[in-house]
N, C-alpha and C positions, 0 to 999 in steps of 0.2 A: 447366592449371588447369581444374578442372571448371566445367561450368555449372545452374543451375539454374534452371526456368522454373517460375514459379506460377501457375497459371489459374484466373480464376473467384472473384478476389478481391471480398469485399465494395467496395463505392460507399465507403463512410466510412471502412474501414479505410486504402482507400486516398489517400482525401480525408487522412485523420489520418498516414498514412505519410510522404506527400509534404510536408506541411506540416511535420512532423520535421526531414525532410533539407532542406530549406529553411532550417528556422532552425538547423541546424548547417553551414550549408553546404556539403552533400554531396550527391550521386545519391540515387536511393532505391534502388541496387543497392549503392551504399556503407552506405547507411542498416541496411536491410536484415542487409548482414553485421554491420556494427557491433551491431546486437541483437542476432545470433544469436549474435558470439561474448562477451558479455556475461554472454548467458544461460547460454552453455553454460559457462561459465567460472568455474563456481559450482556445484557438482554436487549440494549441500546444498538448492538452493534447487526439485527436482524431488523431488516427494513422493510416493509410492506412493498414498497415498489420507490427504489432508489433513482430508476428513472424519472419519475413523477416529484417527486423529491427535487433531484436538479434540474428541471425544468422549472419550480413556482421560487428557485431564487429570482432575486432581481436585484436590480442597481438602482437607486432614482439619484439622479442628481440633476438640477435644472441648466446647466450649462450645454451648448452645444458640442458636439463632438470637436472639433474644431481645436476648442478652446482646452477639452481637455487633452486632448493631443502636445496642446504646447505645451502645458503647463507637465505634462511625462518629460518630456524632451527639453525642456528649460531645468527639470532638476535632476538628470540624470549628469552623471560626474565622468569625465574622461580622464581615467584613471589605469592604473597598468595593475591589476590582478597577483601579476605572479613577477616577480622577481629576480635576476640573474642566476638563481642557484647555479650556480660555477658550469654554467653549460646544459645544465641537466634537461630540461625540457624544451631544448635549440634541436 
């Protein structure tokens, strides 16, 4: 089995690592693979350039801004969220 040794780890990253493998209760060498093979384990989820990416969405729709404006503000509902709960969030 191979090994691999990381040097020169951030203070917090590793502060935030070990607190991970703590609350799943693991090494932070188990932890560690557990990310890795997560990550890697999803090959969709590595982007060549995510900026570029969200830049070439787009919207077309032939209507003026204008109009789509009203039509947000014509179907949005004035409505109350949250509730009385006995005080709780007053």
């Amino acid at each position: 089995m191979a090994i691999l040794q990381v040097r020169d780890i951030d203070d917090r990253l590793y502060a935030s690592l070990k607190q991970k493998a703590q609350k799943e209760n693991r090494s932070i060498s188990q932890e560690v693979i557990s990310i890795l093979e997560k990550y890697l384990a999803n090959p969709n989820r590595i982007k060549e350039n995510p900026t570029m990416e969200f830049l070439n969405l787009s919207w077309e729709d032939d209507r003026e801004a204008d109009e789509i404006i009203k039509e947000l503000r014509t179907s949005r509902r004035n409505k109350q969220s949250f509730g009385d709960f006995d005080g709780l969030l007053n």
